[in-house]
N, CA, C and O of each residue as an XYZ file, in Angstrom:
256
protein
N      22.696     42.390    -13.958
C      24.118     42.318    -14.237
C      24.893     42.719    -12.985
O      24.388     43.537    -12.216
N      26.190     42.145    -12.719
C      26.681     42.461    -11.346
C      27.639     43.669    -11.896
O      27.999     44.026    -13.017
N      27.851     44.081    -10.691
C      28.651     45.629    -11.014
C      30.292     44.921    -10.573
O      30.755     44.739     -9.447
N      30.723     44.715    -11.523
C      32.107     44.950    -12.048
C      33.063     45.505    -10.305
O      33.585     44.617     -9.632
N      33.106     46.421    -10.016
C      33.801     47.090     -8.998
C      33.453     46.173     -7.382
O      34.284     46.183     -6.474
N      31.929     45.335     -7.253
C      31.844     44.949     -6.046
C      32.914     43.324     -6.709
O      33.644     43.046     -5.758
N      33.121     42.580     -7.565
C      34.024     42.011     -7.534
C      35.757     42.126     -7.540
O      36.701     41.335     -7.563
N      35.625     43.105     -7.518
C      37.435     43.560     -7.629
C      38.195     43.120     -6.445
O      38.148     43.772     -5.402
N      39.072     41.770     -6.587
C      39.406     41.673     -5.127
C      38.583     40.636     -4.612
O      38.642     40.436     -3.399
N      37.925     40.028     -5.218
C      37.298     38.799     -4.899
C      37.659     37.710     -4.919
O      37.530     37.220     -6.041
N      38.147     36.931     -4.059
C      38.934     35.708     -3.980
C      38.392     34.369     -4.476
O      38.186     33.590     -3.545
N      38.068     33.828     -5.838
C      38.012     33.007     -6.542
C      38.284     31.804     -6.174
O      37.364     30.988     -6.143
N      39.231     31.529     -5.914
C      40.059     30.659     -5.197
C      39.461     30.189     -4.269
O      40.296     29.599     -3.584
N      38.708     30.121     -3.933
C      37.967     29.302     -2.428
C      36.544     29.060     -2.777
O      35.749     28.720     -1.901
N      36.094     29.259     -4.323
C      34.639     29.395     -4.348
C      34.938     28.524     -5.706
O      35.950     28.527     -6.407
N      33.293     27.515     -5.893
C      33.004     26.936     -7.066
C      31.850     27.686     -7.593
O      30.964     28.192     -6.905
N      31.960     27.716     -9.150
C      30.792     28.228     -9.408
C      29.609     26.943     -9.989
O      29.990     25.785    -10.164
N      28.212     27.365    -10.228
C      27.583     25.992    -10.337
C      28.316     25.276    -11.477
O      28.278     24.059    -11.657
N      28.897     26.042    -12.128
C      29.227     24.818    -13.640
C      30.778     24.671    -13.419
O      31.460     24.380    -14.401
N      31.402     24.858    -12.157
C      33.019     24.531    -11.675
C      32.335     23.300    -10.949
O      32.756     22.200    -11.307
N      31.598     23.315    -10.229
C      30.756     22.203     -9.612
C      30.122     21.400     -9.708
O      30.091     20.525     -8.843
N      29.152     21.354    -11.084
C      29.402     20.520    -11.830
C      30.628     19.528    -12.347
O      30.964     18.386    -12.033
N      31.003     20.255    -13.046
C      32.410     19.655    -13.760
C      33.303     18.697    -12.858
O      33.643     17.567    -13.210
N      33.598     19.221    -11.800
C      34.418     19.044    -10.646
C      33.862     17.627    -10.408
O      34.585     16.737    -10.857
N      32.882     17.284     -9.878
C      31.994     16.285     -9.498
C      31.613     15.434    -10.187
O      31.488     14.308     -9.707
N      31.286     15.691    -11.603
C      30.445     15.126    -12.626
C      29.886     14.699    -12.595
O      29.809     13.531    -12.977
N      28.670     15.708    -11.852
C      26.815     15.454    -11.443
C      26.474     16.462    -12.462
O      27.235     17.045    -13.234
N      25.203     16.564    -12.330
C      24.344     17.651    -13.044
C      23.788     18.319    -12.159
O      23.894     18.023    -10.969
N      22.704     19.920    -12.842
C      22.675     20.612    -12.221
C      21.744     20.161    -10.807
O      21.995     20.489     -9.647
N      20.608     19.315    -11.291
C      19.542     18.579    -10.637
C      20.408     17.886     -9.449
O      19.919     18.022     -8.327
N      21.585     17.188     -9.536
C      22.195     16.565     -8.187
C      22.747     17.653     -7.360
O      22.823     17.589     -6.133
N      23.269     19.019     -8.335
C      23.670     19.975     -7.086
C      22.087     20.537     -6.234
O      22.063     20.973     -5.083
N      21.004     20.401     -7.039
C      19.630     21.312     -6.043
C      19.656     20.218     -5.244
O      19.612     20.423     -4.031
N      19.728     18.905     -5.712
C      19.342     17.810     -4.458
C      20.472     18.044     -3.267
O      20.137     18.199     -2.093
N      21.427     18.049     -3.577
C      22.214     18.448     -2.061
C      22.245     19.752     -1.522
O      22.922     20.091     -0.551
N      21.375     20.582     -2.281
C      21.397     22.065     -1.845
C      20.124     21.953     -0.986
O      20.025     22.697     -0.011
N      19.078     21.019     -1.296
C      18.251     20.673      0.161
C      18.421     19.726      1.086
O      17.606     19.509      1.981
N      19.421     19.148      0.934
C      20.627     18.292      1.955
C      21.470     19.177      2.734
O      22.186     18.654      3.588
N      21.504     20.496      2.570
C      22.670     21.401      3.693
C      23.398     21.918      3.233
O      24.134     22.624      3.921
N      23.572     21.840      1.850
C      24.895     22.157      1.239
C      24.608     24.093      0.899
O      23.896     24.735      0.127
N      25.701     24.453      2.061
C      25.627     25.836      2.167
C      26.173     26.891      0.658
O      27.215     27.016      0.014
N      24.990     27.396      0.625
C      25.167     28.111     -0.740
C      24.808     29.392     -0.538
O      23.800     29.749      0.072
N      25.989     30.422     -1.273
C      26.129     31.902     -1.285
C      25.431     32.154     -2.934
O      25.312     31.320     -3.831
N      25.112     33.357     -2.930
C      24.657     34.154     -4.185
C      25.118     35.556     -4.345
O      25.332     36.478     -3.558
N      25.215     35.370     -5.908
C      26.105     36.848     -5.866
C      25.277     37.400     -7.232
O      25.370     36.442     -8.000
N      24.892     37.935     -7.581
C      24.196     38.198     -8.792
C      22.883     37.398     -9.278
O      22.530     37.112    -10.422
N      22.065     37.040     -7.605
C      21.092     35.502     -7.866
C      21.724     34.495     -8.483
O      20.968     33.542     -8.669
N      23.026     34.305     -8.948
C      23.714     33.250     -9.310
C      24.593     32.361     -8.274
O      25.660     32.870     -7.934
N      24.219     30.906     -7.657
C      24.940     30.320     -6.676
C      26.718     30.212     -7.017
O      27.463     30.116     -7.992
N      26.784     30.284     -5.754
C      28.566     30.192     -5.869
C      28.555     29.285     -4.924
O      27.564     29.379     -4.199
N      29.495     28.197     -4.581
C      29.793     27.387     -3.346
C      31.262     27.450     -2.958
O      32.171     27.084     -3.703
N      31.457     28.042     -1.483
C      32.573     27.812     -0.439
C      33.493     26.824     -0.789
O      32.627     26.037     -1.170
N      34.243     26.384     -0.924
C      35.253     24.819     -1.188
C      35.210     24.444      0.007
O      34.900     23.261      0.143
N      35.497     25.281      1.359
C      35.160     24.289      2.399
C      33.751     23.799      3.386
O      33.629     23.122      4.407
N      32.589     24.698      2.277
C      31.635     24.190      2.808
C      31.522     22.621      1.909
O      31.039     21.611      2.420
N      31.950     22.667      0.808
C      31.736     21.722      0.108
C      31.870     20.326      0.445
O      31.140     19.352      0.259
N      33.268     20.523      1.125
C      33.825     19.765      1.605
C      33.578     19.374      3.319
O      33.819     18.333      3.930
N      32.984     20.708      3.784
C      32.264     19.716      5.191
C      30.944     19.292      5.152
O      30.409     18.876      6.179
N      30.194     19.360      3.814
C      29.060     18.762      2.890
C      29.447     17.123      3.115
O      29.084     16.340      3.992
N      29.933     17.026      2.478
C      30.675     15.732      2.132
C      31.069     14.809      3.436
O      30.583     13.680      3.502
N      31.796     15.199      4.297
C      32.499     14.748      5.618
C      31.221     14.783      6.253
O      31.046     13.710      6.830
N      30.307     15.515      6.387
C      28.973     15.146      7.175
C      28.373     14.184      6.741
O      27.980     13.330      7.536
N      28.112     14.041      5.234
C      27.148     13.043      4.737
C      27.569     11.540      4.255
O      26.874     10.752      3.614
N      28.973     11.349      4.768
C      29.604      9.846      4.523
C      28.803      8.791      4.768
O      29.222      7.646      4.602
């Protein structure tokens, strides 16, 4: 379980979580692991992935 106090002040706003990323996209979870061994830079916060919005997005602009 994550401790409550290391998120206080955590800026939301710039981060997807896997099922904001999902949704967002409307892939499944299997197309986010496939681009997560394509480059797609991924943070963890509780062993649970979170993704950057602008890594997301220079994901994307690289792989046109």
């Amino acid at each position: 379980m994550i401790n409550e106090n290391i998120l206080n002040g955590f800026d939301w706003s710039n981060y997807y979580t896997l099922n904001q990323l999902k949704e967002e996209f409307g892939v499944s979870q299997s197309t986010i692991y496939h681009w997560r061994t394509k480059g797609l830079k991924t943070t963890k916060i509780g062993g649970k992935p979170i993704f950057q919005k602008s890594n997301v997005l220079e994901f994307f602009n690289r792989t046109k």
